[in-house]
C-alpha positions in Angstrom: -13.8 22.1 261.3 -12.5 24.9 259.4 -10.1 24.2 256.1 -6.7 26.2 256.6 -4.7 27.3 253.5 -1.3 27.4 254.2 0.5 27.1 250.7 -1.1 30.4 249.4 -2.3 33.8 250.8 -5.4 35.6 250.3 -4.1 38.1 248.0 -2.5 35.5 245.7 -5.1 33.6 245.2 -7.4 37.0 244.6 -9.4 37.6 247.8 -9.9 41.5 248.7 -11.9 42.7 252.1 -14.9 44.4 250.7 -16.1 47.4 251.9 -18.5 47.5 254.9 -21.2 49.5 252.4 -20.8 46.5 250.1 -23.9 43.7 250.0 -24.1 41.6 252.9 -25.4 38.1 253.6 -25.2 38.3 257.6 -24.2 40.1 260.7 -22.2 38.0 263.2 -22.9 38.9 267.0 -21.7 37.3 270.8 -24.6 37.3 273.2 -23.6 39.4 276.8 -23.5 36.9 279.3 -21.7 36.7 282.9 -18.5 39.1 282.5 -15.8 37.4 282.6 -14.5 39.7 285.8 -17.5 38.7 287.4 -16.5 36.8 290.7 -20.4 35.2 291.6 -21.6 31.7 290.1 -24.0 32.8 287.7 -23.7 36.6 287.7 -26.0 37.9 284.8 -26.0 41.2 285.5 -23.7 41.8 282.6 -26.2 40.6 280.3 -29.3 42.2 282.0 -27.8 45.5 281.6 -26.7 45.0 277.5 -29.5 42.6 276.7 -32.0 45.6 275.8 -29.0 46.6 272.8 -28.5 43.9 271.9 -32.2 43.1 270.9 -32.4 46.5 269.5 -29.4 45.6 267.1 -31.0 42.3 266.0 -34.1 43.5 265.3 -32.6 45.7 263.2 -30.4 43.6 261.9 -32.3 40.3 261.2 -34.6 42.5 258.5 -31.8 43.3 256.9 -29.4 40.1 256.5 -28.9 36.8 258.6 -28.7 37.4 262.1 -25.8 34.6 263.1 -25.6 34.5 267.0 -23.1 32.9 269.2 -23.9 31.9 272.6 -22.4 30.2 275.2 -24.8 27.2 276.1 -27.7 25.6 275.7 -29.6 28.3 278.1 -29.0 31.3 277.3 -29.9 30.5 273.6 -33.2 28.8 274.6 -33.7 32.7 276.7 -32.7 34.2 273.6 -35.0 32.4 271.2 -37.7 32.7 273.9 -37.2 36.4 273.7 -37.1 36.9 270.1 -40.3 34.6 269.3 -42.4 37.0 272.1 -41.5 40.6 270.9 -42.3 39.0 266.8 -38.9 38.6 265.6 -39.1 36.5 262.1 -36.7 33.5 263.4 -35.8 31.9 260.3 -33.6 34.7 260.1 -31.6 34.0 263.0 -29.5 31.4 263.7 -27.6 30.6 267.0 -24.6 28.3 267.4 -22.7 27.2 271.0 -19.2 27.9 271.4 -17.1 29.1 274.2 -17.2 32.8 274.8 -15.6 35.2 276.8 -17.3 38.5 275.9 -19.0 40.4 273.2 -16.2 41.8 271.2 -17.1 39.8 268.2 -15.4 42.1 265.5 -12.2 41.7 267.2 -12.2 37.7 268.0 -14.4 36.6 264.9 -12.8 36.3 261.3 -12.9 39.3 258.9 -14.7 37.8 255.7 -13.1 38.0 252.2 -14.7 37.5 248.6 -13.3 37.5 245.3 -14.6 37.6 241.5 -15.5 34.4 241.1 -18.1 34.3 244.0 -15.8 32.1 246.5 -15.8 33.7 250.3 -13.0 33.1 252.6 -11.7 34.7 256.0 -8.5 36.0 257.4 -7.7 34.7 261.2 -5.7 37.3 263.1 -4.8 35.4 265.8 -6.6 37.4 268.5 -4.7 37.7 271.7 -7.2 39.7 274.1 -5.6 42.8 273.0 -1.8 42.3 274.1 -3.7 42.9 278.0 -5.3 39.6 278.3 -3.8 36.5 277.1 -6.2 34.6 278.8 -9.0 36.0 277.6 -6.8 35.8 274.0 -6.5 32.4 274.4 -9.7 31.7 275.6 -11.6 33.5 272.3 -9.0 32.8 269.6 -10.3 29.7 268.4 -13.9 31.7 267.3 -12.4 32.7 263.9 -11.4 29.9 263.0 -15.1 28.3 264.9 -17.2 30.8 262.3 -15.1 29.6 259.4 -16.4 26.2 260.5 -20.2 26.8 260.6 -19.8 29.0 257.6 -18.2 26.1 255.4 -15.2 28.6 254.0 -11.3 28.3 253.8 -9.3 30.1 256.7 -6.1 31.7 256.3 -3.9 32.3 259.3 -2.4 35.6 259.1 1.1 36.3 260.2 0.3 38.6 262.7 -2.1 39.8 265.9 -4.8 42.2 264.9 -8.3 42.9 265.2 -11.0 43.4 263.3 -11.8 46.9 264.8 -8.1 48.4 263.9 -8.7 47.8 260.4 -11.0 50.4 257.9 -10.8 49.4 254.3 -12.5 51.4 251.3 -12.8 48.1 249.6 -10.3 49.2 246.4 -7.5 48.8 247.7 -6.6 51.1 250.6 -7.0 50.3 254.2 -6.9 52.7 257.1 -5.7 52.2 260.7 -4.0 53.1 263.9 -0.2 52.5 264.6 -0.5 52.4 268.3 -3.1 49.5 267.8 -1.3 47.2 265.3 2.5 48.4 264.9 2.5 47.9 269.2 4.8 44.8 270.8 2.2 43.8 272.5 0.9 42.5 269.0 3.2 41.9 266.9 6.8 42.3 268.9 10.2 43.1 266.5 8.0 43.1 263.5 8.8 46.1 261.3 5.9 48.2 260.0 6.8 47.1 256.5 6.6 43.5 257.6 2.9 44.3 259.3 2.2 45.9 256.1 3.0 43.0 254.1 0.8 40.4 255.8 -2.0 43.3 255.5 -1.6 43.4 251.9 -1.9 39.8 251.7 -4.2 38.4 253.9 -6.4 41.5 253.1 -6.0 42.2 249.7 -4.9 46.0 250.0 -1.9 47.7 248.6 -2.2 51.5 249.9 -2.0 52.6 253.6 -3.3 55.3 255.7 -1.7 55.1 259.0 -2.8 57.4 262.3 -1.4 57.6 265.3 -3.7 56.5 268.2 -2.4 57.5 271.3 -0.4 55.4 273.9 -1.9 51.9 276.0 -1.9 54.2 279.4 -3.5 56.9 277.9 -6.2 54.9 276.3 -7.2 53.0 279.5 -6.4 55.6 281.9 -8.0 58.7 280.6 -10.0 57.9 277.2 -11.7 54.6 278.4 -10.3 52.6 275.2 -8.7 49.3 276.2 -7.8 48.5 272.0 -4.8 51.1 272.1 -7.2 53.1 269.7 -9.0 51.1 267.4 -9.7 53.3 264.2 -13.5 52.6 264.1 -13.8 55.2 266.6 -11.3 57.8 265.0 -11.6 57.4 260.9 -14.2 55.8 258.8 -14.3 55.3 255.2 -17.8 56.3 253.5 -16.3 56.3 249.7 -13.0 55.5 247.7 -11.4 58.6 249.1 -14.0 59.7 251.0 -13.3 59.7 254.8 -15.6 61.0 258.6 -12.9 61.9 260.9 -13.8 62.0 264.7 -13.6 65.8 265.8 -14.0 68.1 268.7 -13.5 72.1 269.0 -13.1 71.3 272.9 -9.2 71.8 274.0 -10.5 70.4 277.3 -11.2 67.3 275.5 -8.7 65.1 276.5 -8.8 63.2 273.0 -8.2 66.5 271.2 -4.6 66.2 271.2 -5.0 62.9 269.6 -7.5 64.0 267.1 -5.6 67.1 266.2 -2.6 65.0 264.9 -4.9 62.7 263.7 -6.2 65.2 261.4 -2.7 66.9 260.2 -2.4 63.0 258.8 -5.7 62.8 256.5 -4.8 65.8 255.4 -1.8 64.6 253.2 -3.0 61.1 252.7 -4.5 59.9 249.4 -6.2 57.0 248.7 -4.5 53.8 246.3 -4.7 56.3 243.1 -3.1 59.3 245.1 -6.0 61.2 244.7 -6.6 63.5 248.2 -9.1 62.6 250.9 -12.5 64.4 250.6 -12.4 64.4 254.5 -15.7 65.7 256.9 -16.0 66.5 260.8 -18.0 64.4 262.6 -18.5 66.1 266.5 -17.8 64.2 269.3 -20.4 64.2 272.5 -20.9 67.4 273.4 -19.4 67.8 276.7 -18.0 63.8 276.8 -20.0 60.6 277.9 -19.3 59.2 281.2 -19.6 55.6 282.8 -22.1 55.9 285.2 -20.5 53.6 288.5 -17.9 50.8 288.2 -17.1 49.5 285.4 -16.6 45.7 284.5 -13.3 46.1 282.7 -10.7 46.4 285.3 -8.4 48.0 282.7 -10.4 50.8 282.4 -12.7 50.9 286.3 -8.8 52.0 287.4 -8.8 54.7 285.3 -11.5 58.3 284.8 -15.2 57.1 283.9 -14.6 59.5 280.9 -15.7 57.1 277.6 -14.5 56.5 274.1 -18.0 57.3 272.6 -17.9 58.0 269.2 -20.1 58.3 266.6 -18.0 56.8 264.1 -19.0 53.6 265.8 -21.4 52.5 263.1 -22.7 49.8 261.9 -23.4 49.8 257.8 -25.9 47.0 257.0 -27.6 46.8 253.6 -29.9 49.3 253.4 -29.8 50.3 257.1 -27.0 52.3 259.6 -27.1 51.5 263.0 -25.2 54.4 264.7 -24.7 55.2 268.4 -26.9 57.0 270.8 -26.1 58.6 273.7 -28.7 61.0 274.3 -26.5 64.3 273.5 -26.8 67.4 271.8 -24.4 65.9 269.1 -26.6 62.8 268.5 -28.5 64.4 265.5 -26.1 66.0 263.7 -24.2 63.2 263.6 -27.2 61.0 262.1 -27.7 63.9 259.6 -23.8 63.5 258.5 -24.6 59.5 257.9 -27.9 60.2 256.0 -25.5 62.9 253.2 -22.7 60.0 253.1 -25.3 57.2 252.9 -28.8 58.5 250.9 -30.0 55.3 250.4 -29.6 53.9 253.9 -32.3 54.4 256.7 -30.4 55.8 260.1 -31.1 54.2 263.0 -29.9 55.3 266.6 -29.3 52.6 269.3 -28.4 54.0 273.0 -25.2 52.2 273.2 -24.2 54.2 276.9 -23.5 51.2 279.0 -21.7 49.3 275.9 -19.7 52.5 275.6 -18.7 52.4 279.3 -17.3 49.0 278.6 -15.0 50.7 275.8 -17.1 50.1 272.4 -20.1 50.3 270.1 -22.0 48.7 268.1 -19.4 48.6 265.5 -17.4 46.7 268.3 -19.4 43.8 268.9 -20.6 42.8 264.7 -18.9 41.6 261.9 -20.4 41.7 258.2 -20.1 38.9 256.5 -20.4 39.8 252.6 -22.9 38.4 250.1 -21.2 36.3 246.8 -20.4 38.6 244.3 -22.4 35.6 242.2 -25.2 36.0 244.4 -26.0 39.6 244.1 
């Protein structure tokens, strides 16, 4: 059972969120399982069509850091473990753990890990409530923070407001970067001001410098980009450095995220980072041409709507020594990788096809969470 703090906040008592290039001692990941819009008794389609990314992650992943796993019973870990032991996998550095899940979205229903200077690690709990579009699904996932806070053996503290962890990019020194339309948006956080939002930020994060962009509108996002997060930054800005900043870009009017992008870039162009030095700011293209869902889709938000995608590079993963960046077999895909290897020169780049995770509205970014090594263990 996790140990809430209530008396104090995170910033008070001198926790920061480090940045995602910092050490790590784990990656977090939900097993695919039956969708929860599935309508059959034991529909695992879900699962056989995202099981092959997800295995490609962990392998990955699990050579890097702790591979921590949640599944939803006693099965479909035994199939996992099953798995992993037959294609080699070293499994003392996995881990798997039961709980009740929903979907896969770990980095916006887990906890976002904190650390301060005296080697202590705690997490911020932002309430997750399915995205302001499904309480039900909110309700059923919100305990998992608080569930990996548990199994971790680290304090909790509740944050005064609904985010997730995919609407918020920090650079780890005091800045954080995100989206108005997916945090300052009543179906989060409803008559809160942006100064009150920017107050729990600062202290259940640690920050004291903002970098808001725009995002575009809920019906736009489900409708026509294939984003059910009301634009999530991980897919429009990323940080790589103190002030150093990938923006997602496209020379394609046609491209109906260009619009967005266009303002999004007017923005980093006059934002500094916590010492008001200027962004060093660098293009990274879109898919040439767009990525489309192949079929129905399993989120009814977005099978309503075009099978145009959200696919975005910027949808990395940074782990250790290692970048696991999206893949969608495009003209784009290399240059992209070749951006990541300049920003990152000690990391190895690694491409994972992500196209029927991106039809479902994310990437791998999406569905991990870092959790940060000690600063007394590094």
């Amino acid at each position: 059972m996790a140990n809430i703090i209530q008396d104090s906040t995170p910033a008070q008592l001198g926790f920061r969120m480090p940045a995602e290039w910092e050490r790590q001692a784990a990656i977090w990941l939900q097993w695919p399982g039956k969708h929860p819009s599935a309508t059959i008794d034991d529909d695992l389609s879900y699962q056989l069509q995202m099981e092959k990314t997800w295995m490609l992650m962990s392998w990955e992943i699990h050579q890097q850091v702790q591979l921590c796993i949640l599944t939803s019973n006693e099965s479909q870990r035994d199939h996992i473990f099953r798995s992993m032991r037959y294609f080699g996998f070293n499994m003392s550095k996995v881990e798997f753990h039961i709980t009740q899940l929903v979907d896969v979205w770990h980095r916006d229903t887990g906890p976002t890990f904190l650390i301060d200077d005296k080697g202590n690690t705690a997490v911020s709990d932002w309430n997750f409530n399915g995205w302001g579009t499904y309480p039900d699904w909110g309700e059923a996932e919100c305990h998992i923070a608080q569930t990996v806070a548990g199994i971790t053996d680290v304090s909790v503290f509740v944050a005064p407001l609904v985010t997730e962890g995919g609407a918020i990019e920090v650079n780890g020194s005091g800045t954080l970067m995100a989206t108005r339309s997916s945090i300052i948006n009543d179906n989060r956080n409803p008559g809160l001001s942006q100064e009150q939002i920017e107050q729990g930020l600062k202290d259940y994060l640690g920050v004291s410098h903002f970098i808001w962009l725009s995002g575009a509108p809920a019906e736009v996002c489900e409708q026509i980009l294939g984003d059910s997060t009301d634009y999530h930054v991980d897919i429009a800005a990323r940080f790589t450095g103190k002030n150093k900043v990938l923006y997602a870009w496209t020379d394609d009017r046609d491209d109906p995220r260009y619009p967005y992008l266009t303002r999004h870039l007017e923005e980093l162009k006059v934002a500094t980072d916590e010492n008001g030095e200027p962004l060093s700011l660098t293009p990274v293209l879109l898919p040439a041409g767009g990525v489309y869902a192949i079929g129905g889709r399993h989120d009814p938000a977005l099978d309503s709507g075009s099978l145009f995608t959200d696919a975005s590079y910027l949808n990395y993963l940074v782990c250790n020594d290692i970048i696991l960046v999206p893949a969608f077999g495009n003209a784009n895909d290399v240059p992209a990788r070749k951006i990541l290897a300049a920003c990152f020169p000690h990391c190895k780049i690694i491409p994972i096809p992500v196209v029927s995770l991106t039809a479902e509205g994310g990437a791998i970014h999406c569905v991990t969470q870092q959790q940060p090594m000690s600063p007394s263990t590094k």
